[in-house]
N, C-alpha and C positions, 0 to 999 in steps of 0.2 A: 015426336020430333026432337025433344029436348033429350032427351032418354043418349038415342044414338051420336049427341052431339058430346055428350059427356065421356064415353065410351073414347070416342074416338079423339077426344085430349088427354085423356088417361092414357090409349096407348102410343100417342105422340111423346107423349113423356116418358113412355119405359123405355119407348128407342132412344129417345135424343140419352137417357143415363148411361143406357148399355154402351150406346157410341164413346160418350165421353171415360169410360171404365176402361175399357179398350185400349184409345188413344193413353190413357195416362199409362197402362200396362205396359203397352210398347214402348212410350216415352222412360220408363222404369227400367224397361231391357235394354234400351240404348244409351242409358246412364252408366248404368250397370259395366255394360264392355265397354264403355269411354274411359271409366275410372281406373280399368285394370289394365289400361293401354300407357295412362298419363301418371307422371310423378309431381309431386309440388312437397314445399314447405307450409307446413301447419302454421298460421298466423300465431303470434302470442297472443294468450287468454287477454282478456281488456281486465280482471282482474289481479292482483299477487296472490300467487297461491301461499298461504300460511303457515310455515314447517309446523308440525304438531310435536310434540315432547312424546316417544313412546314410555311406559311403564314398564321402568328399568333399574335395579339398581346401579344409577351414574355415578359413583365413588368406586370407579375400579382404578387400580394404578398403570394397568397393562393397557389403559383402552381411553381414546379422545373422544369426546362428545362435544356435538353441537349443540351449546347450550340455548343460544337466543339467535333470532337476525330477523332484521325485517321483510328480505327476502332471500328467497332460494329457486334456484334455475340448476337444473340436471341438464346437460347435453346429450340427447337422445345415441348420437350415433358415438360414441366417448371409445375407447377399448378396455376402460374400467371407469367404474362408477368415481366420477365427481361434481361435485357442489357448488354451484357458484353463491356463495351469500353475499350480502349488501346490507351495510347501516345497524351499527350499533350489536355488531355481530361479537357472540362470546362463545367460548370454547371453555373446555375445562379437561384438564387430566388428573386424577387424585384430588390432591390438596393444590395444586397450581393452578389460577384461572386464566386466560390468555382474552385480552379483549382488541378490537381491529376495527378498521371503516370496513372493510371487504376481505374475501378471501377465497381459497381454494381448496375444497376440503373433500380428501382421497378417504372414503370408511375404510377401504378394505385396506389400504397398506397401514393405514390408524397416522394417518399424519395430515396436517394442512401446509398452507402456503397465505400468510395472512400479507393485509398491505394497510396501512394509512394510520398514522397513531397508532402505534402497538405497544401493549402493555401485558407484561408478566406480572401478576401476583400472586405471593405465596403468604397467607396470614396479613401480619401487620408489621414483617419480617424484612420483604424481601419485594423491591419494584426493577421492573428491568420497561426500559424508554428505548424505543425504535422507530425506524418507519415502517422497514422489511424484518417478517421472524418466517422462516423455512426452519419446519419443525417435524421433526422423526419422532412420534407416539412410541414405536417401540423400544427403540434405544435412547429414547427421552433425554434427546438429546436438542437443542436449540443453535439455531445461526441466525443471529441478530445485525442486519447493517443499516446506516442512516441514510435518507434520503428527504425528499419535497418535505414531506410532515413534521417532520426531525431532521435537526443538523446534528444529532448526535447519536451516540447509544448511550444509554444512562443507564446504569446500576446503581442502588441504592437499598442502604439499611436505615436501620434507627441513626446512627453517627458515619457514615462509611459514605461517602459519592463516589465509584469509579467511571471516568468519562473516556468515551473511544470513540473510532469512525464505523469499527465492527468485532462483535464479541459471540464468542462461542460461548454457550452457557452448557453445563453437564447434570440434569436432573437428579443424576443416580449418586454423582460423587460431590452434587453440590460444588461447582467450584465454575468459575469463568473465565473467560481468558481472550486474550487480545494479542495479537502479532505485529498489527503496523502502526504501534507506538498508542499510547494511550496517558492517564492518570490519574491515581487517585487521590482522594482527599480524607480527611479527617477533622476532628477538630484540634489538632496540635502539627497535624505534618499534610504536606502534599507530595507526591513522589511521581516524577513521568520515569517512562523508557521506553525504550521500544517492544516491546516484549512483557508480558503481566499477569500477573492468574491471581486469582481474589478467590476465600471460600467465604462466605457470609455464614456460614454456619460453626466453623472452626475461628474464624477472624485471620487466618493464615491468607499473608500474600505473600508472592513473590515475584522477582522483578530481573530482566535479564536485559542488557546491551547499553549503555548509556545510563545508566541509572543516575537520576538527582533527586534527594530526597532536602526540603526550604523545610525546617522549621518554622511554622507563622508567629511562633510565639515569642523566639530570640534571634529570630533571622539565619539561623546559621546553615549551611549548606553541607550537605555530603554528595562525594561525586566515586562511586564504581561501576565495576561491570555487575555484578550480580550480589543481590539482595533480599534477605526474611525480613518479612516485616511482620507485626503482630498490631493489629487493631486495636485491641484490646487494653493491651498494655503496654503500646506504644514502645515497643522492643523492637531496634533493628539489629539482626546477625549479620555478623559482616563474613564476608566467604572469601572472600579476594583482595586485592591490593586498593584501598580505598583513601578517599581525604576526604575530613572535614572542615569545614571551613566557619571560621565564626569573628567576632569583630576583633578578638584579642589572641584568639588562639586558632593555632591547627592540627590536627591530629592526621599522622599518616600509622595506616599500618593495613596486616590483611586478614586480621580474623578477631571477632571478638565478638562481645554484647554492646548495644547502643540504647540504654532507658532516655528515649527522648521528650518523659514527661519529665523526670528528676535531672536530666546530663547528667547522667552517672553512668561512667563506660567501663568496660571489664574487657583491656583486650587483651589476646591470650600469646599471640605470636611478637614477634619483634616489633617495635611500635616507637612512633618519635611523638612526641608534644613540643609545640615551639609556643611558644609565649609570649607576646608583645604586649610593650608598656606604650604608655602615652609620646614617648620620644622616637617607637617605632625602635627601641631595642631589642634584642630576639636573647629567651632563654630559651634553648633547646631540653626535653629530659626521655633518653631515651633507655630501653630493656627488654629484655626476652616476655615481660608482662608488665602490664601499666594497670593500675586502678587510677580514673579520673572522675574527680568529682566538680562540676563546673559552678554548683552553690556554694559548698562553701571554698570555693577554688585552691584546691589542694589533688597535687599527681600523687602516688607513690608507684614507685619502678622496680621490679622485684630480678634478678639474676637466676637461673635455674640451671646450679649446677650439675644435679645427676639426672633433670628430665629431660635435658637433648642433648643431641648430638656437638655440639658447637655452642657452650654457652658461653653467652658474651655481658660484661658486667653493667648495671648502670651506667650510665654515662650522662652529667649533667655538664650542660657547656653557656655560660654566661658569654655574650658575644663584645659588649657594653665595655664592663670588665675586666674582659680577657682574661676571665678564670674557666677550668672543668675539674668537674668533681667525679670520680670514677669508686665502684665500689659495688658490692652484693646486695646492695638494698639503697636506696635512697627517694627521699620523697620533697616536692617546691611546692612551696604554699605561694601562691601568684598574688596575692593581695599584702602579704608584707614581704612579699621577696627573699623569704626566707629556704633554702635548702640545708636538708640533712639526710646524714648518710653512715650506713652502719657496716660492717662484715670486713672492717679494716678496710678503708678505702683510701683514697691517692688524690688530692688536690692537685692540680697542676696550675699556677697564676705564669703567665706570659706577657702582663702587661710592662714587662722590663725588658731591657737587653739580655738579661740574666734570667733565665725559668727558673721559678721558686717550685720544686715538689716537695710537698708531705700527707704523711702517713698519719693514721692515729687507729685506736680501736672506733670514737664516732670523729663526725667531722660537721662543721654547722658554719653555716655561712647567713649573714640578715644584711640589712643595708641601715645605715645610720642616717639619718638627714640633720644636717647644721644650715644655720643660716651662714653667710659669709657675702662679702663682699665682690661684686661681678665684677670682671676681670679687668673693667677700662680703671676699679675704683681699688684694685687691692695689687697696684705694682710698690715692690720694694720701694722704699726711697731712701738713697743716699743719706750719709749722715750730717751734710751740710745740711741738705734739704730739712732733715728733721732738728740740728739747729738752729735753725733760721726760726721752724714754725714754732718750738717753744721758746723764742724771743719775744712772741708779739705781745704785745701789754694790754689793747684794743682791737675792740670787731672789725674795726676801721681798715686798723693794716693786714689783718685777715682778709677783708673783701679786697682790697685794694691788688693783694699779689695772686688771689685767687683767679682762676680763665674766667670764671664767669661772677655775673655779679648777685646778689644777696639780696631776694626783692623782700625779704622781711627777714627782722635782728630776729635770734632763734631765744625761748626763753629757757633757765636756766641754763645759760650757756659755760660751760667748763674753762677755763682760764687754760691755754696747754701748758702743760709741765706742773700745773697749781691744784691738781684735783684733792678736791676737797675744802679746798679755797674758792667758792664758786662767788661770780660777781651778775647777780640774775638780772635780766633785761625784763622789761614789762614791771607787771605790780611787784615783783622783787625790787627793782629798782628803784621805783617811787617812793616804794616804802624804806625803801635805804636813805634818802632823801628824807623822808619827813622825819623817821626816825633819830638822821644826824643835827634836824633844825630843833627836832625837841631836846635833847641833849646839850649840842653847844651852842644852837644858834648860828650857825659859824657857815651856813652855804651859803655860797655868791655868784649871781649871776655875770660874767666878765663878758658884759657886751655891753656897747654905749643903751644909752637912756631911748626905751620906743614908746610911742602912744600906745593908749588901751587900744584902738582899734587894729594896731598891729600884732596883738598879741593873742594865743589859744590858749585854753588849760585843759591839762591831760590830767583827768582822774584815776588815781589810784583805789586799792583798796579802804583804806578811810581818810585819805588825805587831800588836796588838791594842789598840783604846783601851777606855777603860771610861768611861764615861758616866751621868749619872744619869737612872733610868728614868722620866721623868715626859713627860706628853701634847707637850710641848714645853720646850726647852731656849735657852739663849745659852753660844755658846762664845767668850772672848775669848783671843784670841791673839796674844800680841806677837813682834814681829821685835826684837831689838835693833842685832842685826848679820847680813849677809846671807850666806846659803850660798857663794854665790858669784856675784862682780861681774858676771859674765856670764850668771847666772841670767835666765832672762826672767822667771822664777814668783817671782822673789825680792821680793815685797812683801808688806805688813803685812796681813792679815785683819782686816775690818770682821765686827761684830756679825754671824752668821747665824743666821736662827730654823731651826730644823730641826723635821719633822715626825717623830715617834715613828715609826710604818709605813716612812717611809721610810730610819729606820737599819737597821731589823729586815731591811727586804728591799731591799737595793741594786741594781738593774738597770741596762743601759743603756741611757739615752733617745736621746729624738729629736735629730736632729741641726736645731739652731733658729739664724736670721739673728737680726741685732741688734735684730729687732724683736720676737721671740722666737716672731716663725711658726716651726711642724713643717714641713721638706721633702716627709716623706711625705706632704703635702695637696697639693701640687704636680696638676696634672692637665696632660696633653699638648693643643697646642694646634696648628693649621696654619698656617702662613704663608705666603702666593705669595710665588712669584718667580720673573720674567720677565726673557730673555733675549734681546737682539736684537743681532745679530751680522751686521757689513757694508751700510753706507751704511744707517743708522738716523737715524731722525726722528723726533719727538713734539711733538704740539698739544695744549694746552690752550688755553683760552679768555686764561688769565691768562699761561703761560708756554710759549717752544716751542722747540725744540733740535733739534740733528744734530750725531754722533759716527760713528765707525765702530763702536763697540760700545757700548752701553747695556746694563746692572745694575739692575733693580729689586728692592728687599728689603722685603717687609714687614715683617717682624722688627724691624728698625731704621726702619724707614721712608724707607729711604735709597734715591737713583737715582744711578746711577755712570754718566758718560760718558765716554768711552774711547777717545785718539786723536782729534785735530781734531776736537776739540766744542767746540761753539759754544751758548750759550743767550741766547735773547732775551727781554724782559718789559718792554713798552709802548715805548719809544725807547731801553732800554739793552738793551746788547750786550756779551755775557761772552765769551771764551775762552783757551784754554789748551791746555797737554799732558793736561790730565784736570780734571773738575769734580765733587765729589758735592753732591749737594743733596739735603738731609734735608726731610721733612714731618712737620706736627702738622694730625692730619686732614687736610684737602682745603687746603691751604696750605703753604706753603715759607715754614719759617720757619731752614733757613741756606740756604748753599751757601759752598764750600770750595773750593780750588783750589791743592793741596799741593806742586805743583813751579813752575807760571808762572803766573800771571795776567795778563789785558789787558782791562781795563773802559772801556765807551766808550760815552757817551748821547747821542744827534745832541738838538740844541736848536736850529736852527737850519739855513738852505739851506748848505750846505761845514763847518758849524761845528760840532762836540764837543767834550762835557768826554770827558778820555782820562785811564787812570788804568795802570800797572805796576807788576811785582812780583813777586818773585822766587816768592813765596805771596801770598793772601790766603783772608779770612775774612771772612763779609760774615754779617750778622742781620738778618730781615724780620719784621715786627708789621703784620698785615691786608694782606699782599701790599706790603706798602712799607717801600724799606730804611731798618732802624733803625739799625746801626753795620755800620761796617767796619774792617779792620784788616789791614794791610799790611805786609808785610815783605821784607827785600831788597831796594835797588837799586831802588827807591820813585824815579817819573816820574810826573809830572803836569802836564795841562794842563785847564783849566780856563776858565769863561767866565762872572765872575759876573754875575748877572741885575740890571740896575738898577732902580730904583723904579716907570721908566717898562716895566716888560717888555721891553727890549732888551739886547743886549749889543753893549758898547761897548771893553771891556779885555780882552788874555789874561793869562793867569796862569802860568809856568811853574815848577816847584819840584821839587826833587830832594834826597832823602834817604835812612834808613835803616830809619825806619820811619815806618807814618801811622794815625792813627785821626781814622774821622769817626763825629760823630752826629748823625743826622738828628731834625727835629721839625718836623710837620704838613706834610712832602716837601718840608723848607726846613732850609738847612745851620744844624743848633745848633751845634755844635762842631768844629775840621780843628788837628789837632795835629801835627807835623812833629816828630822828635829823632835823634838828640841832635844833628846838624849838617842845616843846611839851607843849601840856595843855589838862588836861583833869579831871577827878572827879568818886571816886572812892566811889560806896551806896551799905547798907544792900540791898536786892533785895525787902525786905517784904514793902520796903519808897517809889520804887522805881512806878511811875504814867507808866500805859499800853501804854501811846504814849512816853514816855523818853527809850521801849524795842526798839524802831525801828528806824534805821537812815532815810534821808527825801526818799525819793524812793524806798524803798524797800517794795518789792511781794516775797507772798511763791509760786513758781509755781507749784507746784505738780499735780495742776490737769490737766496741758497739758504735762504731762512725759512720755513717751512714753512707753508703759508693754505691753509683750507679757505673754502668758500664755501656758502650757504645753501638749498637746494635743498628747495620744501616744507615737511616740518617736522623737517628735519634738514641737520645738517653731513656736509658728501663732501666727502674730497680733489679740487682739483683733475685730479688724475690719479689718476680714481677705479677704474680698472682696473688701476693697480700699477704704469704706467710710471715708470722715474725719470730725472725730469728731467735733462738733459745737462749742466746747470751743474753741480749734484750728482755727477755721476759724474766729471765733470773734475777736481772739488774735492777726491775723495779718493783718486783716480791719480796725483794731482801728492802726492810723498815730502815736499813743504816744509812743516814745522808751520805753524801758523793764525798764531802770533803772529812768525814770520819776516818774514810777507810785509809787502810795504813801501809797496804802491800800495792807492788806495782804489777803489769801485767802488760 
């Protein structure tokens, strides 16, 4: 019974498996055609798949590699293979490593498409800062622009920051560049434009539209269109019409070198430097080439007359002044305001009614400074006025007619008209005092009888007086007999009022002239002066000379000619071993002639009045001579004019000295002493060597004419030749007044 019951659960069980084998079969076949009817999207894996590094040599230069990321996603249906990676993703070409948040990355065209923090490195060399880098593997080539991550694109070296909005960088030529304005920095200059290409590997920039380049070091500015710059050695070339701008100086021009570590400029084409001083005066220095050196602040301006076309000479112009210095070479030292100038150059001063031009082989111009008195305190005064003030006897009548009043007596005060005779206030004075009581005993108070308590005493240096203490006092004090013969102080004391304040508190004052100005009001003031040194010339309108060396002073007002000079002014003719001639403003009112003189006015075709002397002194009023005055070994010849305008007599006279005076440029006065001898002939008797004294020349034909051209005066030899008679005239060692023939 058991038997068949076992049987027949065993074969309940093969059926009920067969069944269930079946249904799943079928269920399997209609899975099967359900799948190849239906489409769907593959879920994403629940894990990241982990890019694996294949075993590769990844140092190719032609080829990008994915070097890291923490993930990666291929898109199945793509029409070429790309990458999507995420998180701390790195790339690498060669020797460049490219690092990103995320990115896009094509193997076969060998390029990405990075986003979020993007960083270029190359070594320890070279960082490039982005947000967005679209980059071409094969023509290794980069487009860098900023975005969310970055406000900027940053480039960077060791010393070099270039900052943009977007920068093309060029793997192959190493070099980057920028179009919609950018800048770089350094450690000495910063420089924007619009326009910019950097090589970090050459240190060469360049710069195009707008260019400014700020020195951080001196502030100073440059402003062109286009610009080399050099990293390295902080060299800017300048290509184009450019300025720079600095707190004292400006530099225009359009091509040269700029060392903007040293300011030392080299510019090659036409070029100006203008130059301000503290008053905001302007020296200009311009020429075909400039060497500028801003340390030890010195221009020089060079003229180039066979390398172009059009060359044009130095030209320094003081505006201040109103001097220009014109010439083939010339260089301004900005710190002592000194210019000089070679190749035969041309002064031109304008500061008169009258233009002063001269010539010389150099030419030097500095600036003098004197103290002087400021202009409310240095007016002439009349000769009463200066009358009056060396009348006063006391400080008293000093303060009294002074505008203002005298809040302390000044010590060692000057007596006016007495110097040297000084009557000192403070311990001078006391001690004058005690000195006279030990001596005669003899000082006296001349004020009634006061109590001790109304009385102070002013201590001197070892004395004490006692004084009566009231707002003001008189002390009179007699000398009877004097200290000593040799005393300079030894004279009698006039009545002094003395101020109360000023016994109690004795100081020492200002140290005052006889007209009782303070020194300490003194203010510094500039003075030209110009230097012209070897075969020198000068025109004016009214007066015109040649020397070997010429002296301008303003200060004095004085012009020194030096060695065989010669001065001319309308038909007379001066010279000598040296001449100075003084001006009052725009006029010469001397001239002086300290070791020879030889004066000679042609009036006629062969005929001059001639004048010698060992010295002379001559005085001019409106450019016409007012007196003169002769000394030494006095020759003359002379040719008085008769009623009819002719001349008919010579005159000849010899003595030791002479003075004339002139009136309305007709002889007032001719005085001869103390012995005279001379001989007076019909002119028609007189022998052709009895017209001329022993050394006398007509020099006319080294006189210096300019001619009218337009609307101005140019030397005949307006390019700086000098004339042959000239140069003869000071080769030849024989003074002017030796020579003995005319001409």
């Amino acid at each position: 019974m058991k038997t068949p019951k076992v049987i027949v659960f065993l074969l309940a069980t093969i059926v009920l498996l067969g069944g269930i084998s079946v249904m799943d079969s079928l269920h399997a076949q209609q899975r099967k055609k359900a799948e190849s009817k239906e489409s769907f999207t593959r879920p994403k894996p629940t894990q990241p798949i982990k890019p694996t590094v294949p075993d590769a040599n990844r140092y190719q230069e032609d080829k990008v590699f994915l070097e890291k990321a923490d993930s990666l996603f291929r898109p199945p249906h793509d029409s070429e293979e790309r990458q999507i990676v995420k998180g701390n993703v790195v790339f690498r070409q060669g020797g460049m490593w490219m690092y990103c948040d995320s990115a896009y990355y094509f193997p076969q065209r060998n390029s990405m498409d990075a986003f979020g923090h993007v960083e270029m490195r190359q070594g320890d060399t070279l960082f490039v800062y982005a947000d967005k880098l679209f980059y071409d593997g094969g023509e290794r080539h980069a487009i860098l622009t900023s975005g969310p991550s970055r406000n900027d694109v940053t480039l960077k070296d060791p010393k070099v920051t270039l900052t943009t909005d977007s920068l093309d960088y060029d793997l192959n030529s190493e070099i980057g560049w920028y179009t919609r304005g950018g800048k770089l920095q350094d450690d000495i200059n910063e420089l924007t434009s619009v326009y910019g290409e950097y090589s970090p590997a050459t240190k060469l920039a360049r710069f195009e539209n707008d260019v400014v380049l700020v020195n951080t070091k001196d502030g100073y500015k440059m402003f062109t269109n286009e610009l080399d710059y050099n990293t390295g050695t902080h060299i800017a070339t300048i290509n184009t019409e450019t300025r720079i701008e600095g707190a004292n100086d400006t530099i225009l021009t359009t091509s040269g070198r700029y060392n903007t570590q040293t300011d030392n400029a080299v510019l090659t084409s036409r070029s100006t430097i203008l130059h301000r001083d503290s008053s905001m005066n302007v020296v200009t220095l311009e020429g075909d080439s400039i060497i500028y050196d801003k340390a030890s602040r010195v221009s020089r301006a060079y003229m180039f007359r066979d390398k172009m076309k059009n060359p044009q000479p130095m030209v320094l112009t003081d505006t201040a002044r109103k001097m220009k210095l014109i010439g083939g070479y010339g260089e301004y030292d900005d710190s002592l305001r000194r210019a000089y100038s070679t190749d035969y150059p041309l002064l031109i001063e304008f500061s008169r009614p009258d233009t002063l031009f001269l010539r010389a082989d150099t030419i030097l111009t500095s600036i003098r400074v004197e103290y002087v008195w400021p202009d409310s305190l240095s007016h002439n005064l009349t000769a009463e006025t200066r009358a009056r003030l060396q009348s006063y006897s006391s400080l008293q009548e000093i303060a009294d007619d002074l505008r203002a009043s005298l809040s302390t007596l000044p010590s060692g005060f000057i007596k006016p008209g007495n110097e040297g005779k000084l009557l000192g206030f403070s311990s001078l004075f006391f001690k004058r005092l005690d000195d006279l009581k030990k001596a005669q005993n003899s000082v006296e108070v001349k004020k009634k009888p006061v109590s001790d308590n109304e009385r102070v005493e002013v201590v001197s240096a070892d004395t004490t007086v006692v004084l009566p203490s009231m707002d003001s006092i008189a002390v009179q004090a007699a000398v009877t007999t004097p200290i000593s013969a040799n005393d300079p102080h030894s004279i009698s004391l006039e009545e002094i009022i003395v101020e109360k304040d000023t016994l109690e508190t004795i100081k020492s004052g200002p140290r005052l002239d006889k007209l009782g100005r303070d020194s300490t009001y003194m203010v510094p003031k500039d003075y030209h002066v110009a230097k012209a040194i070897g075969r020198a010339r000068f025109f004016r309108q009214d007066l015109q000379g040649v020397a070997d060396t010429m002296i301008y002073e303003e200060y004095d007002t004085m012009l020194y000619l030096i060695r065989k000079p010669i001065v001319w002014s309308d038909q007379k003719q001066v010279y000598g071993d040296k001449i100075n001639i003084h001006f009052n403003d725009s006029t010469v009112d001397r001239a002086d002639l300290p070791l020879t003189g030889f004066m000679a006015e042609h009036v006629g075709e062969d005929l001059y009045n001639q004048l010698s002397g060992k010295s002379m002194v001559a005085y001019f009023e409106n450019d016409e001579l007012k007196n003169l005055f002769v000394k030494g070994n006095v020759e003359t010849i002379f040719l008085p004019m008769e009623n009819d305008s002719t001349y008919n007599k010579l005159v000849t006279v010899e003595s030791s000295f002479l003075t004339i005076d002139m009136k309305a440029r007709t002889l007032d006065k001719l005085k001869f002493w103390p012995e005279t001898t001379g001989t007076l002939q019909p002119l028609f008797l007189v022998k052709p060597s009895q017209q001329y004294l022993q050394g006398f020349k007509w020099f006319e034909y080294l006189r210096p004419k300019r001619e009218w051209y337009g609307d101005r005066w140019k030397w005949i030899d307006d390019l700086g030749e000098v004339p042959e008679a000239l140069d003869n005239y000071f080769k030849d060692n024989t003074p002017a007044r030796k020579s003995k023939s005319v001409q």
